[in-house]
C-alpha positions as CSV (number, residue, x, y, z in Angstrom):
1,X,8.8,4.6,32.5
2,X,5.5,4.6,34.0
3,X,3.4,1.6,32.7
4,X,0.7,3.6,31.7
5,X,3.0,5.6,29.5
6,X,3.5,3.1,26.8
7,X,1.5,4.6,24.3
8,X,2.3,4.6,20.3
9,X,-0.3,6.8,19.2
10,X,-2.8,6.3,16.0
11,X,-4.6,9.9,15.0
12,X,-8.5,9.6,14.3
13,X,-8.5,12.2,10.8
14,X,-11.9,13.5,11.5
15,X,-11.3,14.3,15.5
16,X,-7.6,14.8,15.0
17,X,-8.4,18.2,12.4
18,X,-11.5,19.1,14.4
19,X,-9.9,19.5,17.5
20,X,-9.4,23.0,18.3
21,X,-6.4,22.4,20.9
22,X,-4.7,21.5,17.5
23,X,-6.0,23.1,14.9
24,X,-2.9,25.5,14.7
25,X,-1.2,22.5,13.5
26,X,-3.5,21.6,11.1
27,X,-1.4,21.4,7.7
28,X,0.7,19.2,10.0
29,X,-2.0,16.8,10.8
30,X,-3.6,16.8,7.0
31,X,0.1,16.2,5.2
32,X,2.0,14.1,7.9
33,X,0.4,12.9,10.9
34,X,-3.1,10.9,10.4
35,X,-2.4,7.3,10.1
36,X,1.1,7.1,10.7
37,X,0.6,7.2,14.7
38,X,-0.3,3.8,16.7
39,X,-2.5,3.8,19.3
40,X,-2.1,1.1,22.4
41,X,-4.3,1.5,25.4
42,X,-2.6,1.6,28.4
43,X,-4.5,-1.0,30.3
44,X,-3.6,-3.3,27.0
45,X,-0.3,-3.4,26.8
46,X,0.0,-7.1,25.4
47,X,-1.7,-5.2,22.2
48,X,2.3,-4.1,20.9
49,X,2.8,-6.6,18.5
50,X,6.1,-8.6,19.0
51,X,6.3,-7.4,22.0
52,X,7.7,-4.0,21.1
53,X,7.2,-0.8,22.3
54,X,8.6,1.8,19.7
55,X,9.3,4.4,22.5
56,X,12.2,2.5,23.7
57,X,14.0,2.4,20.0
58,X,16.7,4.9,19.2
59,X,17.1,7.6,17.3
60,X,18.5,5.4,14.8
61,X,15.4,3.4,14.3
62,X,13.2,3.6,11.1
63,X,10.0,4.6,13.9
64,X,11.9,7.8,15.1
65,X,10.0,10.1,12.2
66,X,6.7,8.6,13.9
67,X,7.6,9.1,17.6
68,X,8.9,13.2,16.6
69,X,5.3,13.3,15.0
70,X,3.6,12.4,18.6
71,X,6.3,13.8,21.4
72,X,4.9,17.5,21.9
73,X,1.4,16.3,22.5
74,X,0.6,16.3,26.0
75,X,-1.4,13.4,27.5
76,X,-4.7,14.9,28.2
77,X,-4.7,15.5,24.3
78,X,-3.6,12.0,23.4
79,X,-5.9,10.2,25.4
80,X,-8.7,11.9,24.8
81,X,-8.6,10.8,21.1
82,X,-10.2,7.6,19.9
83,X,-8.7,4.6,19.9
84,X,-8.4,3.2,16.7
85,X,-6.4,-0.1,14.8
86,X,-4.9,1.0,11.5
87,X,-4.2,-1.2,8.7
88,X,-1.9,0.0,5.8
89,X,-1.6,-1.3,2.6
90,X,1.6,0.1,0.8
91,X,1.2,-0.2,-2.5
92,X,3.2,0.6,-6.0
93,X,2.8,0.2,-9.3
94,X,4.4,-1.7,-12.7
95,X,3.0,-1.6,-16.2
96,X,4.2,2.3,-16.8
97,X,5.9,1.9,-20.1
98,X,3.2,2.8,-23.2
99,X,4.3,-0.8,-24.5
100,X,3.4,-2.3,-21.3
101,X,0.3,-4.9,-22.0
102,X,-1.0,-4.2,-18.4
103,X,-1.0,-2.2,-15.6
104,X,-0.3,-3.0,-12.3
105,X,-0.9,-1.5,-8.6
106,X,0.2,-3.9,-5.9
107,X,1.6,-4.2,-2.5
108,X,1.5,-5.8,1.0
109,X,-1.9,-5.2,4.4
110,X,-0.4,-5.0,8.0
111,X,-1.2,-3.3,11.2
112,X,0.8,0.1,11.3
113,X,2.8,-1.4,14.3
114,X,3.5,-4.5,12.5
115,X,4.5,-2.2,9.3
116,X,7.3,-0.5,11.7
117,X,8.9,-3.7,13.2
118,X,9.4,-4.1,9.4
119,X,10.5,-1.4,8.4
120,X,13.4,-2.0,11.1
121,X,13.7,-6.1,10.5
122,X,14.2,-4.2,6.8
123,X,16.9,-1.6,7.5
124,X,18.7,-4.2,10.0
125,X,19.1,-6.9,6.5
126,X,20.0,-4.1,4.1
127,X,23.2,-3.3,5.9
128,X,24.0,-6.8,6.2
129,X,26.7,-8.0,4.1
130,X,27.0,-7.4,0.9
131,X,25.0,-4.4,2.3
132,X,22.0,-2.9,-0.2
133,X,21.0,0.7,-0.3
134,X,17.4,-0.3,-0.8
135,X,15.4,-3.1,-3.2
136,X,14.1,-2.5,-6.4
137,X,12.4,-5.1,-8.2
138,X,14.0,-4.5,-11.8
139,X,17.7,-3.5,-10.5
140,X,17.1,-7.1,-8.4
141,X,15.8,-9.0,-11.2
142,X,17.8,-7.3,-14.1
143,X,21.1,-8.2,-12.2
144,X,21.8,-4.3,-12.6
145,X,22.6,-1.5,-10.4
146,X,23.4,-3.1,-7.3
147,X,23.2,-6.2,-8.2
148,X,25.4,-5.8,-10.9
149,X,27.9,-8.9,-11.2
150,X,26.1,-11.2,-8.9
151,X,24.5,-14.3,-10.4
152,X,20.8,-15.4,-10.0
153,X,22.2,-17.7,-6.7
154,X,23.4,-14.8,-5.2
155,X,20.9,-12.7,-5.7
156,X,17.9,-15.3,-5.0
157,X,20.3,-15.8,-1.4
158,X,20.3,-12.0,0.1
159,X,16.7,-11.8,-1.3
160,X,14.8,-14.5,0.3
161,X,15.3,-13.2,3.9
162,X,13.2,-10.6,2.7
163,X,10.4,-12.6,1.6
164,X,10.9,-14.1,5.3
165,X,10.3,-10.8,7.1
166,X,7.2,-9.7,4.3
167,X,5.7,-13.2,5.4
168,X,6.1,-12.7,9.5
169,X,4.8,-9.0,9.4
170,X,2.4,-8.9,6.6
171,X,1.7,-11.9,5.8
172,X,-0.9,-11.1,2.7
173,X,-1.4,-8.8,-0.4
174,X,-3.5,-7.4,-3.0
175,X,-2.8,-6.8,-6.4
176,X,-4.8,-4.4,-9.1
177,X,-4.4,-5.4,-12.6
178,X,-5.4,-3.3,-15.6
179,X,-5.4,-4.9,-19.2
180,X,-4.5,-1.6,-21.5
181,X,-6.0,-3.1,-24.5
182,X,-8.9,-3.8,-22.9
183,X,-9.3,-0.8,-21.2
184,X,-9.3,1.0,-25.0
185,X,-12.9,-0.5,-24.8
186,X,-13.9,2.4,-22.3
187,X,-11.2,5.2,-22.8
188,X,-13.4,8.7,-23.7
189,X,-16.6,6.9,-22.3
190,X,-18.1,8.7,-19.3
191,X,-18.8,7.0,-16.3
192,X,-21.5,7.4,-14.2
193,X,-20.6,11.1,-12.6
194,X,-20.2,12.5,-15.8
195,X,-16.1,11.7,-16.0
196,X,-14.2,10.5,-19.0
197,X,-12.1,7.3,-18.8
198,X,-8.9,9.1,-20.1
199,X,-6.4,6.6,-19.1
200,X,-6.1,3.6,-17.0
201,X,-4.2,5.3,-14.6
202,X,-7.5,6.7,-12.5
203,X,-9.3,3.3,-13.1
204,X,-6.3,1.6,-11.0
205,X,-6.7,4.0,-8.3
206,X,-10.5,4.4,-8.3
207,X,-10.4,0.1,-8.2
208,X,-8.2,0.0,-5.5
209,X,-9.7,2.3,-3.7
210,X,-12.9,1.0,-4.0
211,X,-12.8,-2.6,-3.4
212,X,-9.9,-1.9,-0.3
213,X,-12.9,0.0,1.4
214,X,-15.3,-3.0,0.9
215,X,-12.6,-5.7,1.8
216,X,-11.8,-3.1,5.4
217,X,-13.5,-5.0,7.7
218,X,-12.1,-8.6,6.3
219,X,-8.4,-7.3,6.6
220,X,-9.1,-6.3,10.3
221,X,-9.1,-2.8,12.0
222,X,-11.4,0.0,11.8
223,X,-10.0,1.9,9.1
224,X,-7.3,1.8,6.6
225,X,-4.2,4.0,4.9
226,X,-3.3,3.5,1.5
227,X,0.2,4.6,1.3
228,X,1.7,5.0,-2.3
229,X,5.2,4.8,-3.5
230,X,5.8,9.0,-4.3
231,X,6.5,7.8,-8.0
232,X,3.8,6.1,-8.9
233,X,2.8,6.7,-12.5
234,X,0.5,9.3,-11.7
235,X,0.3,11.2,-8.6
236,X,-2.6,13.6,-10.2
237,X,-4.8,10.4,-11.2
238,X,-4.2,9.7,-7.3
239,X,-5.9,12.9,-6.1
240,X,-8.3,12.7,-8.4
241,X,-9.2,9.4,-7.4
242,X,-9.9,10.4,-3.9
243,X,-11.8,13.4,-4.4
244,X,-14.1,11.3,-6.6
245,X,-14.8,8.4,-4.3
246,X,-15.2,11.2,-1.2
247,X,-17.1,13.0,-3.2
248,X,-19.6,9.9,-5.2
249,X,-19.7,7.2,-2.5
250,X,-21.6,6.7,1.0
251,X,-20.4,8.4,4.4
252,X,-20.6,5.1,6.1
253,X,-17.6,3.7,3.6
254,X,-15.3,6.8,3.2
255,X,-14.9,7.0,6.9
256,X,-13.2,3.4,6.3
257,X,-10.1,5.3,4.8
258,X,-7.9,7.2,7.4
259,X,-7.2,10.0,5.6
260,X,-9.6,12.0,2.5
261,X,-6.0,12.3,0.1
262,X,-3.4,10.4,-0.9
263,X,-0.7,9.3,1.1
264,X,2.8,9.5,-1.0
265,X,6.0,8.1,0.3
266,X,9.6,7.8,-0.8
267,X,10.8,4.0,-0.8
268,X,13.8,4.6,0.6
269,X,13.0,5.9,3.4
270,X,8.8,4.1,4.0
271,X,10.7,0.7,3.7
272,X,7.8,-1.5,3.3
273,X,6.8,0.4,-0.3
274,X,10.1,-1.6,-1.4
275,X,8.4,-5.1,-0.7
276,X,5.9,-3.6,-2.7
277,X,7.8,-2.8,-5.2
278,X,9.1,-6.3,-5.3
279,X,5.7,-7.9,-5.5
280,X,4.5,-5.6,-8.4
281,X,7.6,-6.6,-11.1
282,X,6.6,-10.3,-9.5
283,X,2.5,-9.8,-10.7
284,X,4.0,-8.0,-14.3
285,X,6.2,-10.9,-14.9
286,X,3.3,-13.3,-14.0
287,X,1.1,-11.1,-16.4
288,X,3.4,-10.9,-19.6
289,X,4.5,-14.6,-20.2
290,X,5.5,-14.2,-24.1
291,X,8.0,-11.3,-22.6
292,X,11.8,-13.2,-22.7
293,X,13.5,-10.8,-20.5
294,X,10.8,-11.7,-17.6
295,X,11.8,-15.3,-17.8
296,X,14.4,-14.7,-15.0
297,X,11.8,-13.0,-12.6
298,X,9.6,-16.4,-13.0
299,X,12.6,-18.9,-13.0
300,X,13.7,-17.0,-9.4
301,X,13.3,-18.9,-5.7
302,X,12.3,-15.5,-4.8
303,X,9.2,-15.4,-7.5
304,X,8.3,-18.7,-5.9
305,X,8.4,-17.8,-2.4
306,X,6.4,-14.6,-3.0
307,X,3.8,-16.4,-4.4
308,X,3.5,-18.7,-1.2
309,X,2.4,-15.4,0.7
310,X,-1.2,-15.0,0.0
311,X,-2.0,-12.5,-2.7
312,X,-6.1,-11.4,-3.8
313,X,-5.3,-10.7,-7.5
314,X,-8.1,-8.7,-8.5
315,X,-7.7,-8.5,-12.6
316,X,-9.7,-6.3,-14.9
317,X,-10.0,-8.0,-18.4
318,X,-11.7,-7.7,-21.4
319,X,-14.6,-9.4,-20.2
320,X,-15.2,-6.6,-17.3
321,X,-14.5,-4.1,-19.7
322,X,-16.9,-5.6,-22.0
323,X,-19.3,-5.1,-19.7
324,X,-18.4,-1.6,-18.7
325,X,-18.8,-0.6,-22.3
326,X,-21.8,-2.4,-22.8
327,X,-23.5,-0.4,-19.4
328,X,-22.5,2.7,-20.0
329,X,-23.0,2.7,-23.8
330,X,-26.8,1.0,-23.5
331,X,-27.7,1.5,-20.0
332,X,-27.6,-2.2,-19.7
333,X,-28.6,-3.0,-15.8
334,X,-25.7,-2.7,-13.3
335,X,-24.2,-5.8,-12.8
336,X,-23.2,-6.9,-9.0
337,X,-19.6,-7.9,-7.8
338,X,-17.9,-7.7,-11.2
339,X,-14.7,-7.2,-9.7
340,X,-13.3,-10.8,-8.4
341,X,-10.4,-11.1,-6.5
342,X,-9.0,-14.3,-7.6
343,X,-5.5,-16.6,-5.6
344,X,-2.2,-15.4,-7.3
C-alpha cells in the first residue's frame, strides 16, 4: 500500500454536508458519518496512535463499520477536507428509577483512534475465557445475568483487565450528577429562553453539553462527539438539548461539537459506551451511600481501580439549585462558574 495511502478519515460536519460532490448522500453524512471518521495526514504518519493503522484490520474488527463509512470516497474528495482531531466522550446514564436520589450522566474522553484500538482491545477480552457477551454494570455488580454463580473474586478478576485497557486508551472521565430533590427547587421554573424545567433529564444533557464545550480545548482536539448509549433515559430530552444550545449559545462554541444532534449508539456493538456504563453504576453507588445493595459496588477491586483513572465530577446540589431558583425567581445577578467540577 502506498505510504501516502494511510489515511483513517475524520469528516468536518459543516464542509462534509456542504459539499456538493456529496450532498446526494446527505442523510448519510447527518445520521452516520460525521465524527466517526479519523483523519491522519499522510506526511504524519507517526500521528496513528499505537501504531495502528485501521485499514490493515479485518473484516472482523470492531473498525470495519468506520472503514465501509469512508471506502467509496475517492481521494480528491478526502483530502480536500479539513483535517481535524476528534475527541469523543461516550457517555451513559444511571439514576433512572423515580426512587433514584440522583441522576447520573457519565462516561470516558479519547481520540476517536484511540476509542477504536479499544473497542478491539474490548471485543479481543470479551471472548476470552469465561467469554462475556458484553458488560453491564448492574448484571456485573448484581452477580446476575452473566455473572450469575460467580463470586465477587471472580468477578473483580475478568473485570479489572478492563479497567486496564479504559486506563491505556482513555485514561480520564467526566461525570454529571443531578440531585432530584434538589432539582424540585427549579422544576416548572423557566429558564432564561422562556423553557420550563420539566425534569432533570434535559438539565443533565443541557450540563453536559455545556460545560464539555467549555472544557474542549483542555481535553485536546478541535472539536468533540458526544456519543450516548441509544437507551439513555431520554432520547427526546437529548434532541431537545441540542437544538437549545445550537440555537441559545455563540457560533464560536457550537462549532466545538462535531455534529448539531445527538449521537445514539447501541452498547453492544460502540464498545466503549459499556466502560461507560461501568463508570456510571460506579458514580451512583458512590452517590447513594445509605443504599445496602450498593455496598458490593464500593467493597469491589474494580470500584477502586476505577476511581484511580481520573474522573471531573461535576455535581449539581442544592446549593446550585438554590441559586438557580433564587436567579430566576428574583433576577438576582448571574453568578460566574457555578458549575465546579470537583476529583472523584
Amino acid at each position: 500500500m502506498p505510504q501516502r495511502d494511510s489515511l483513517a478519515i475524520l469528516l468536518e460536519t459543516q464542509r462534509l454536508c456542504k459539499d456538493s460532490r456529496i450532498r446526494g448522500c446527505r442523510a448519510t453524512v447527518k445520521d452516520w458519518a460525521i465524527s466517526r471518521m479519523l483523519t491522519v495526514k499522510p506526511e504524519l504518519l507517526e500521528n496513528l496512535q499505537h501504531g495502528q493503522d485501521h485499514r490493515d484490520c479485518g473484516d472482523d474488527k470492531p473498525c470495519l463499520w468506520i472503514r465501509t463509512l469512508i471506502s467509496g470516497f475517492p481521494r480528491a474528495i478526502r483530502e480536500n477536507w479539513r483535517f481535524m482531531i476528534l475527541q469523543q466522550v461516550c457517555l451513559d446514564d444511571s439514576g433512572k428509577d423515580p426512587l433514584a436520589p440522583c441522576f447520573v450522566l457519565a462516561g470516558y474522553v479519547g481520540l476517536a483512534n484511540d476509542l477504536m484500538d479499544l473497542a478491539d482491545r474490548w471485543e479481543a477480552l470479551l471472548d476470552k475465557d469465561p467469554q462475556l457477551n458484553y458488560i453491564k454494570g448492574y448484571e456485573a455488580f448484581g452477580l446476575n445475568d452473566q455473572f450469575s454463580g460467580w463470586t465477587p473474586e471472580e468477578r473483580d478478576r475478568r473485570l479489572l483487565p478492563f479497567v486496564s485497557l479504559i486506563a491505556e486508551y482513555s485514561g480520564k472521565g467526566i461525570a454529571f450528577t443531578i440531585d432530584k430533590k434538589a432539582f424540585g427547587m427549579i422544576k416548572d421554573l423557566k429558564d432564561d429562553y422562556d423553557q420550563y424545567f420539566s425534569d432533570p433529564y434535559r438539565f443533565a444533557y443541557v450540563l453536559s453539553l455545556s460545560s464539555l464545550l467549555y472544557l474542549q480545548e483542555g481535553l485536546g482536539g478541535n472539536a468533540i462527539d458526544v456519543v450516548f448509549d441509544y437507551d439513555v433515559v431520554s432520547r427526546r430530552a437529548a434532541r431537545k438539548a441540542y437544538k437549545e444550545v445550537f440555537k441559545t449559545w455563540p457560533k464560536d462554541l457550537v462549532r466545538r461539537l462535531a455534529r448539531p444532534e445527538p449521537h445514539f449508539e447501541d452498547d453492544q456493538k460502540f464498545l466503549p459506551l459499556q466502560a461507560a456504563d461501568l463508570l456510571a453504576h460506579c458514580i451512583r453507588a458512590h452517590l447513594d451511600p445509605t443504599e445496602p445493595r450498593y455496598d458490593r459496588v464500593r467493597q469491589s477491586r474494580v470500584f477502586e481501580a476505577l476511581r484511580a483513572i481520573p474522573i471531573a465530577l461535576v455535581p449539581m446540589d442544592e446549593g446550585v439549585f438554590q441559586y438557580l431558583q433564587e436567579r430566576l425567581e428574583k433576577k438576582a445577578e448571574r453568578r460566574p462558574n457555578i458549575f465546579k467540577a470537583t476529583k472523584w
